[in-house]
N, C-alpha and C positions, 0 to 999 in steps of 0.2 A: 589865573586869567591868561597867563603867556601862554601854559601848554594848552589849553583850550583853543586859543587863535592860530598855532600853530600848528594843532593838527587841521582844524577848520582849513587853514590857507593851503595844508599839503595836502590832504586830497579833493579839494576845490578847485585846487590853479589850475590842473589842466583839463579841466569843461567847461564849455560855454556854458552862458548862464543859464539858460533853461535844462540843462541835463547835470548841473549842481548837485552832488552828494547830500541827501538827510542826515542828519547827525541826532542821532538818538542816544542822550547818556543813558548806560545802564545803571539805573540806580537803587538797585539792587547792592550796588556796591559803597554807594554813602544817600541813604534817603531824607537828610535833616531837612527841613521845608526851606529852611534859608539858604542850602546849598543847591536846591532844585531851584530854588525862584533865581538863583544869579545867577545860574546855566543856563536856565532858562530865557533869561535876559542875556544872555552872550549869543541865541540865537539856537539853542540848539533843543530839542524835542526831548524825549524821554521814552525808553524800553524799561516795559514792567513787568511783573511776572507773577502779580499777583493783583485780587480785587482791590485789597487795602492798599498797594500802592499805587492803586489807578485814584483812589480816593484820593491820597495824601498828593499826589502830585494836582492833583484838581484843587487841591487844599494850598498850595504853594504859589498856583496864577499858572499853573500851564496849560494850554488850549488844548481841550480834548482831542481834536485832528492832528496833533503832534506828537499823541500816544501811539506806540507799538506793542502789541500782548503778548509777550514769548510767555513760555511754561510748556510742562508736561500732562498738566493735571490738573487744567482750569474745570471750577465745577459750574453747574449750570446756573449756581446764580452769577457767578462769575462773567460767564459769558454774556447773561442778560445783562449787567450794568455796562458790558462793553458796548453792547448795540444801543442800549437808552443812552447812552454818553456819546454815541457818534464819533467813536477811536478811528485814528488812521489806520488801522493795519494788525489782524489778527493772525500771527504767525502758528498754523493746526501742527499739531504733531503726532497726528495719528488719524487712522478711518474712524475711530469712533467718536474724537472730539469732533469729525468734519458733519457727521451722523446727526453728533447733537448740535450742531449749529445749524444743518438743513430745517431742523424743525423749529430751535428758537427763532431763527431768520424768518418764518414761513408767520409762527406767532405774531409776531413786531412789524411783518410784513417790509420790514428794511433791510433794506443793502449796507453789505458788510464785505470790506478788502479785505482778501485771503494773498496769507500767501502762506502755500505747503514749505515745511522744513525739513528740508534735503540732507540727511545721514550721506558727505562723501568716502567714510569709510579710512580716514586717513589718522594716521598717527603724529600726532599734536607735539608731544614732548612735554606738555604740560603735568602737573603732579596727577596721578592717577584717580583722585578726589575731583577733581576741576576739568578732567578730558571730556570731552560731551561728542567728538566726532567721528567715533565708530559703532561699526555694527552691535558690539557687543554693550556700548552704550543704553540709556533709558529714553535718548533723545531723536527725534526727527523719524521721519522716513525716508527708506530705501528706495529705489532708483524705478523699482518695477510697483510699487506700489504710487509713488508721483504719478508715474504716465495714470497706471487706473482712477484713480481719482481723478486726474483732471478730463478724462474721457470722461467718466460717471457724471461729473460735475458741472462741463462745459458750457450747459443750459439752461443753468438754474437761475432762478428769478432774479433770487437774492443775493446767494453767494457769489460774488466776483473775483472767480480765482484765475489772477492774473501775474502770479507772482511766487518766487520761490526765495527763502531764506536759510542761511545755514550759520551756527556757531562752533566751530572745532575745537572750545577748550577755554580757559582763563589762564592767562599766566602763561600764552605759549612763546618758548624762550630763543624763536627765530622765524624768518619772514617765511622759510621754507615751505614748512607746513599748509600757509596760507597761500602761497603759489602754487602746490598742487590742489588746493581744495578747489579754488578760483578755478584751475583749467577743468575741473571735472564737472562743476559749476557751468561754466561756460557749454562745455560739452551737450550737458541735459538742456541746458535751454534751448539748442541749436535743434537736440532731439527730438524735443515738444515742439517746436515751430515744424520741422519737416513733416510732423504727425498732424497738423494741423492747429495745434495751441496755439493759444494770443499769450505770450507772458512780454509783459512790458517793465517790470520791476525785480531785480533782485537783492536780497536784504544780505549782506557777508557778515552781521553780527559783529563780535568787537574781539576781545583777547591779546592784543599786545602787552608786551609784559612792561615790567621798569629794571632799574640794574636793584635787588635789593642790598647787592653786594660791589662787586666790581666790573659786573656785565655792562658789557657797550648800549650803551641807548640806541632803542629804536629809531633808522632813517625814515622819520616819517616821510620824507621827499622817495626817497626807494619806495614807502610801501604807498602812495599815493599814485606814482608812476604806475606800478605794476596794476594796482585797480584799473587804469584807465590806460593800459598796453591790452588787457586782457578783455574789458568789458565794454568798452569803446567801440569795437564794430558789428556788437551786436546792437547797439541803438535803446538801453533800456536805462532808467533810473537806479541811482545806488540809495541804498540804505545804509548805514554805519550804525554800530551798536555800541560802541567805546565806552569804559567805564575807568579800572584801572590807571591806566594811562592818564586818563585826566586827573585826578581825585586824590591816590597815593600817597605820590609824596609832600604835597601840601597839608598831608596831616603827623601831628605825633603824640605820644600818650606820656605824658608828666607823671612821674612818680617818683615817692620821697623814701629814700632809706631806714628801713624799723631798725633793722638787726643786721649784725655781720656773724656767721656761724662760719670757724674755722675747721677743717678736718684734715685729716693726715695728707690725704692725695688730695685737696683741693677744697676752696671757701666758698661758702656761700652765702650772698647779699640776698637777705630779704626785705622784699620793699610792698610799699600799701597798694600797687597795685598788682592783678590775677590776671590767670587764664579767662575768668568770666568778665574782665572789662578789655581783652585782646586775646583771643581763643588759635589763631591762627598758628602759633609756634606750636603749640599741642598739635593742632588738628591736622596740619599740612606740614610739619617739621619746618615750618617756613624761617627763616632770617630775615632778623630787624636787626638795623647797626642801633648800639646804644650809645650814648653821649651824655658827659654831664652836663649840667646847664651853666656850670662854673669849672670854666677847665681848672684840669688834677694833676698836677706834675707827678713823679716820681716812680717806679718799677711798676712794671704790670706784671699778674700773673692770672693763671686759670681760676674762673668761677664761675657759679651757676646763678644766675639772675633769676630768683621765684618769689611768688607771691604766697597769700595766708592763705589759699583757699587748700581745702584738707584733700589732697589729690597728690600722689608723686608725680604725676602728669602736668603738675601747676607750674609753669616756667616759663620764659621770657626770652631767654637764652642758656644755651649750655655750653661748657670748656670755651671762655671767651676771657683773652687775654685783656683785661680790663684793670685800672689802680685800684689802690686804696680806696675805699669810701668811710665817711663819716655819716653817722645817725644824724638825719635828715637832710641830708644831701638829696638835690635835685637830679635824677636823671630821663633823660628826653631818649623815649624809644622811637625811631625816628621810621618814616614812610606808612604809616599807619593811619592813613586820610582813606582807605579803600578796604571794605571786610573787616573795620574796626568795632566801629561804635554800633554797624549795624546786627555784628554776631555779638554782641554781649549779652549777659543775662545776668538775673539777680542769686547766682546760686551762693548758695553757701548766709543768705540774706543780706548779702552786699547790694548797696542803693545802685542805684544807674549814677554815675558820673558826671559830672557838668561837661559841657562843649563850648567852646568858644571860638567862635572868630576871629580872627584878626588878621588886620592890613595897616601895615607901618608903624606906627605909634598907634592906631586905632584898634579898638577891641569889641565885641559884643558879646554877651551872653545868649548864643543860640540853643543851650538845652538848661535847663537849670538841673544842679544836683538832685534827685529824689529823693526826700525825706524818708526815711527808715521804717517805717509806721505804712509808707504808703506799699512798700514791699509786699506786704499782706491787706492792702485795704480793699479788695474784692474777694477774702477769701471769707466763710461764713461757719459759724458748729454750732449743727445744727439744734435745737430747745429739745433737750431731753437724749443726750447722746450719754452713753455708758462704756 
């Protein structure tokens, strides 16, 4: 709730109230219904990026006019539940998705906010997995195809493209990068207005990082300033797409010590939880600090924290100078509230995991464990297979 109202108050405070920042979590990055609905009640919207989570967030109490639809590959039913649902803002990332919305729009006969997604062509610094702001990218359009489209577009009944959005990356590990996106940002709109465009809204998407290590925390006061140094005299509404930043580190993933396996150069602690219920250290070489849940006095030395799942890619951490552990010993992988519980899968026929809540002494059961049995309860073979 703190980092919520915190970023809320930094890039709020310096606009009048009618030209207030939207704050759209990406939740994308933790979608539980209980952590939507309390977001959602702290005031803030939600960016989706998909049908089902336009559903589940509707499923959670959040007001379809608070929805934003990022993606690259919305399909056409996709789009039709966004227009029957009456979303705030459908961010196109391409002539063809704009193609298939002239004609579902013209179907439904309803109006529907666009706003085109601006490729600035900038280097993020973010892990090469999570960059989404360059040309060589799968995301947004370039600079000369905006203007065409919004000339093609300008008149259309339906489509109200009045608005341009962009996201350069997840995870990007300096304000920099978003100070050049912003001034290029800026630049096009100035370009469309002299051309004769209306764009009255720009959406900057989210990507600040967290320290997962000993990186300085984001000055959300600096990067609130520089939104409203930069986009302040052009007169237009902000978007925010935050995700990370809020989410992170308010989560962590508990698991208990099976086995301790010693080797010549180095031991390794295996413990009951995988790669498929926190995939992130595999996929993005990412770091998680680990912590016991009962501090361990005495010598630390190098080992590899992995799980059972049958992968030498299954791991947690590697060469981390960490104690002794004892068979079942608790340890708390920590900042794993963002790209956690939502990248997990049941490989290897590992159940989904319980989630819980909690604030203070109070606790809830927000996921329950999935029963073993339920792992395969949709799958069928078929009468008479050989």
């Amino acid at each position: 709730k703190d980092r919520v109202t915190r970023l809320i108050e930094a890039v709020t405070a310096p606009w009048p109230e009618d030209k207030k920042p939207f704050i759209a979590f990406a939740c994308k990055s933790n979608s539980n219904l209980a952590i939507l609905n309390y977001l959602g009640g702290l005031g803030t919207g939600m960016d989706i990026v998909s049908g089902g989570e336009l559903i589940r967030c509707l499923a959670a109490g959040i007001p379809a006019d608070k929805i934003i639809f990022s993606g690259v590959g919305k399909t056409d039913h996709e789009l039709r539940l966004a227009l029957d649902k009456g979303i705030h803002q459908i961010n196109v990332e391409s002539e063809a998705e704009l193609s298939r919305l002239d004609e579902i729009s013209r179907d439904f006969k309803k109006t529907v906010h666009i706003a085109l997604r601006f490729t600035p062509d900038v280097e993020s610094g973010a892990h090469e997995k999570t960059s989404t702001g360059e040309e060589e990218n799968k995301f947004g359009l370039m600079e000369d195809e905006v203007f065409r489209l919004f000339k093609q577009y300008e008149d259309h009944p339906y489509l109200r493209l009045n608005a341009i959005s962009m996201h350069i990356g997840s995870g990007v590990p300096s304000l920099e990068p978003f100070r050049e996106a912003f001034f290029k940002m800026s630049d096009l709109v100035q370009k469309l207005r002299y051309h004769g465009a209306t764009v009255t809204q720009v959406d900057l998407g989210g990507g600040l990082w967290i320290p997962y290590q000993d990186e300085p925390f984001p000055d959300l006061q600096e990067y609130g300033q520089m939104i409203h140094e930069i986009f302040s005299p052009l007169d237009v509404k902000i978007a925010l797409e935050p995700g990370r930043i809020l989410i992170a580190e308010a989560g962590c993933l508990l698991t208990s010590v099976i086995f301790n396996k010693p080797r010549t150069s180095k031991r390794f602690v295996i413990v009951d939880a995988a790669m498929n219920d926190l995939i992130r250290p595999t996929l993005y070489d990412a770091y998680h600090k680990i912590m016991p849940v009962v501090e361990t006095d005495g010598d630390t030395s190098p080992c590899d924290i992995v799980g059972p799942v049958c992968e030498t890619g299954d791991y947690l951490a590697l060469d981390r100078d960490l104690p002794e552990f004892q068979r079942g010993d608790l340890l708390a992988i920590m900042n794993a509230g963002a790209y956690g519980s939502v990248m997990s899968s049941t490989y290897n026929s590992r159940p989904f995991i319980a989630e819980v809540l909690v604030n203070g002494s109070d606790f809830h059961v927000i996921r329950e464990a999935q029963k073993l049995e339920d792992c395969w309860a949709n799958e069928k073979i078929p009468t008479g297979l050989k």
